[in-house]
Structures are given as C-alpha cells and as structure tokens.
C-alpha positions in Angstrom: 83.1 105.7 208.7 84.1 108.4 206.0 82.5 111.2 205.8 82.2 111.0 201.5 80.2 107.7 202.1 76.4 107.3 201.3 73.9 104.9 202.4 73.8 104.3 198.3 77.6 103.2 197.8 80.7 105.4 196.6 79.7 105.1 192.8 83.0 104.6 191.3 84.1 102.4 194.1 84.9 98.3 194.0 85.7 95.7 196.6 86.9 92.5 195.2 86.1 89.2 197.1 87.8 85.7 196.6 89.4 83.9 193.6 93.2 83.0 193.0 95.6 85.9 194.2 96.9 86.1 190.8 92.9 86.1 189.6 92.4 89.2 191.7 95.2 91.0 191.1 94.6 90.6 186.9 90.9 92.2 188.0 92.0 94.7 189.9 94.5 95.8 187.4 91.3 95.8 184.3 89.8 97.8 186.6 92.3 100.5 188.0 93.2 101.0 184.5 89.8 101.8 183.4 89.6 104.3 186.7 87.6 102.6 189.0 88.8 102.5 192.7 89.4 98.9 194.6 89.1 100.0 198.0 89.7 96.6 199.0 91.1 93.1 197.7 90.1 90.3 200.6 89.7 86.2 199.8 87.5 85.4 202.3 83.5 85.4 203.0 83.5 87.1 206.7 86.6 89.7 205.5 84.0 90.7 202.4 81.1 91.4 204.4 83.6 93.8 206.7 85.1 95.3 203.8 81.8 96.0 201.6 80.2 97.7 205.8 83.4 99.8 206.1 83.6 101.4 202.3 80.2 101.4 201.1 81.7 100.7 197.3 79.9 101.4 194.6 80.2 97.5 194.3 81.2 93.8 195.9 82.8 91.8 192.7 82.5 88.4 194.7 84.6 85.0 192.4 82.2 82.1 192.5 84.9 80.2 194.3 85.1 83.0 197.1 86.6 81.2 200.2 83.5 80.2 202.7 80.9 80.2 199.8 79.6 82.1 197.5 76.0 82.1 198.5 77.2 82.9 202.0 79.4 85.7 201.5 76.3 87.0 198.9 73.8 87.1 202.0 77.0 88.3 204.3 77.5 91.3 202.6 73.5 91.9 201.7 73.0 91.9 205.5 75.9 93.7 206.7 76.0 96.7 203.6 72.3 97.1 202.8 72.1 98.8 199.3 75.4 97.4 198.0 75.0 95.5 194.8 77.1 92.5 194.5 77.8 91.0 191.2 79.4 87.7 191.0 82.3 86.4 188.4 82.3 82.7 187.6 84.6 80.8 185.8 81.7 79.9 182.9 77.8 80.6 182.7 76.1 78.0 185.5 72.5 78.6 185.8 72.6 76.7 189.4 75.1 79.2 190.1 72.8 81.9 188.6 69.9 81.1 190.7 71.4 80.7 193.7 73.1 84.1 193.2 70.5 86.0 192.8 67.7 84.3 195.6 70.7 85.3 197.8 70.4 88.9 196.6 73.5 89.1 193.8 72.4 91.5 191.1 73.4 89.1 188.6 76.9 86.7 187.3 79.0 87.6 184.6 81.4 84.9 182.9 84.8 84.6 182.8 85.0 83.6 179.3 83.9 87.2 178.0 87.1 88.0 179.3 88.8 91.2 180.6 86.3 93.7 178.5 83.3 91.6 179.3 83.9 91.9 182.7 84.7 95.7 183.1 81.2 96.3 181.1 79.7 93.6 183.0 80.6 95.9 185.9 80.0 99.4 184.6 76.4 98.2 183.8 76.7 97.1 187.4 77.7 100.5 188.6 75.0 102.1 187.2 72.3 99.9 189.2 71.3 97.7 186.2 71.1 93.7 186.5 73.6 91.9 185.0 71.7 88.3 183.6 73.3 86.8 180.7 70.6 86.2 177.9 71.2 82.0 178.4 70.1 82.7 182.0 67.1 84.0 181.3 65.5 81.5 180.7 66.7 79.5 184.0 64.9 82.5 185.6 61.7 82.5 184.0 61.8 78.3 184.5 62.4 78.8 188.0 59.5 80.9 188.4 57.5 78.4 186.2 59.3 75.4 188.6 58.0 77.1 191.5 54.3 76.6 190.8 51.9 74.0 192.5 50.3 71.1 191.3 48.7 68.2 192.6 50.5 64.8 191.6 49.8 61.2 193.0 52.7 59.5 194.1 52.4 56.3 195.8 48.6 56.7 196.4 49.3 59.5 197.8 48.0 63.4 196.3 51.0 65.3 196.9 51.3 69.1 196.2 54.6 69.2 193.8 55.9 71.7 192.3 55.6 72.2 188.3 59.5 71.3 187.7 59.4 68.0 190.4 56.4 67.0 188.6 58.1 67.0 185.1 60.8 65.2 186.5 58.7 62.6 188.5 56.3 62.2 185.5 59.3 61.6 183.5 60.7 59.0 186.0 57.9 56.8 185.6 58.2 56.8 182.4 60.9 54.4 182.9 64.2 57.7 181.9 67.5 57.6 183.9 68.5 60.6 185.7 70.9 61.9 182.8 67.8 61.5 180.3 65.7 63.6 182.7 67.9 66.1 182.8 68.7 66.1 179.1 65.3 66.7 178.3 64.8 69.1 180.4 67.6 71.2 180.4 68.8 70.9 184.1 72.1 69.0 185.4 72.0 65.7 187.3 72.2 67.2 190.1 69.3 69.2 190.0 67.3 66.4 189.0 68.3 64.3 192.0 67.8 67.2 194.3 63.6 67.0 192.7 63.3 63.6 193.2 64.7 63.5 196.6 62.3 66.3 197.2 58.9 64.4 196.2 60.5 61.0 198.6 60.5 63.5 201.2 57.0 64.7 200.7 55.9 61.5 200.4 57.4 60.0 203.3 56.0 63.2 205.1 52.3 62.0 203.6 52.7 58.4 204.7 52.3 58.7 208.5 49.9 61.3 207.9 47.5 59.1 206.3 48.1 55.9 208.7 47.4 58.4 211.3 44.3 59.4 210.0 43.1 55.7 209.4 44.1 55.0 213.2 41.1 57.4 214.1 38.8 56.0 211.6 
C-alpha cells in the first residue's frame, strides 16, 4: 500500500462503483473537472470492495444499480476499508433505498435528478465527513426509528409483540383497506406493506405451536 495513504482516506480521492459505462464515465468527468482524483472506475460489488482496500479514497461513490447489489457492495467495502465513507447515487429519491443504505453503513444517497452540480456537492459535503440525507428522507429515518418500537397487539388470540409500523399496518388491515390503501395512508410502497404483514403471519404462526404446546402440559 502507498505510503501517502491514511487509515482516514486520501481526502480528495474517489472510487466510483457500478452504473452504465457511459453513466460512470459522465461522473468521472464532473468530477475530474472539478479536481477530484478517481483512483478507480470498477462495475462490480467484489472489484469495489478491492479498489476502496487498496486506495483508501477519500470516498466510494457506489450507483444504486452497482452489479451484485447495492447493499452488498455497501457492507463489502464497510468491512474491507474501515473508515471509508460510501455515498450512494440513485437514479431518484427511494426511501427503501435510503434505509437500506444507510443500516448497511452508506453515509447517505444523493439523487440523480439534481443532476451534475447536485452530485459534485452531494459529494464535496461527503468529502468533508458530513451525511448526505435528502430533507424527504428524513422523515423515512425518523419513521423507521418510530417503526422500530414495540407494542403488544392481539392477532388471532394471540398477544404478539409488533412493532409500531406492523401494527399500523395490521390495525389498518382489519379495517377492511387493500394493500395500496395501506400504503397510501401511510406513506410506504406496496411492497413494504407486504413485507409488515408477512412479518406479523410469521409471528403468529411462531405463537401458534407455542400456545398448543403449552396447553399439552396443562
């Protein structure tokens, strides 16, 4: 390993990490020309991790739609380079994307949409050790945090410990509201949604044996 390279990064240093080779080379022009340094231009999650170990940049720009995965090549390069922040670009603000990002230790996404000067702030900001969280994700965080909260719900009979965000969507299931309704209201995709509900079947199905067990030795 160089000599010049610190456990901290090399400050004015940037790996780029997936997207469309055209995609890459427009970013790595935006930011040669504002005199930042790509050490390295790979496409590929195992390739990023190797690249961000051996240069110690400054930073891992990493597309959404990196080859392999973005959350994997996130916790890849966390593991392999320590210390190195990695800021991910995605083709529009997705606060799934967002919080899986950032639980797999991304400093934060930056959209597409604000184009070539957004995304040379976005990384400049990113340089200089801040978080980059768009104001509309925000809130996504602080809900996740709320959504991560326990509550006791009955289901089936059953008491089960939900959290705050399955129990909104359950209680609003019963109310008799379709999946897109849920999510609607709520602010979350369909997918999300589905991915609650399955979660309280599962905890229920995990309380059912439980409690015929437990009557067994009654």
């Amino acid at each position: 390993m160089d000599s010049n390279h610190t456990d901290n990064g090399n400050a004015r240093t940037v790996v780029l990490a997936g997207g469309q080779l055209l995609v890459r080379a427009a970013r790595h022009s935006v930011l040669a020309r504002a005199g930042l340094d790509v050490v390295a231009d790979v496409s590929e999650v195992a390739t990023a991790a190797e690249a961000a170990q051996l240069y110690r940049p400054g930073l891992v720009l990493v597309d959404a739609d990196v080859s392999g995965g973005c959350v994997r090549a996130i916790r890849r390069i966390v593991e392999r380079a320590p210390g190195i922040p990695v800021l991910v670009v995605a083709l529009e603000l997705d606060q799934e994307i967002l919080l899986a990002a950032v639980r797999a230790g991304a400093i934060g996404v930056v959209s597409e949409t604000l184009g070539a000067h957004g995304l040379l702030r976005a990384v400049e900001v990113a340089l200089d050790g801040e978080t980059i969280i768009p104001r509309a994700g925000v809130s996504a965080l602080i809900e996740q945090v709320r959504g991560t909260q326990q509550e006791y719900t009955s289901v089936d009979g059953f008491e089960l410990q939900l959290t705050r965000r399955e129990a909104d969507v359950f209680a609003r299931l019963r109310e008799g509201m379709t999946t897109k309704q849920i999510a609607y209201e709520l602010g979350l995709s369909a997918v999300t949604v589905r991915r609650h509900l399955a979660s309280v079947a599962r905890k229920t199905r995990q309380a059912r044996p439980l409690t015929l067990a437990l009557e067994s030795t009654s």
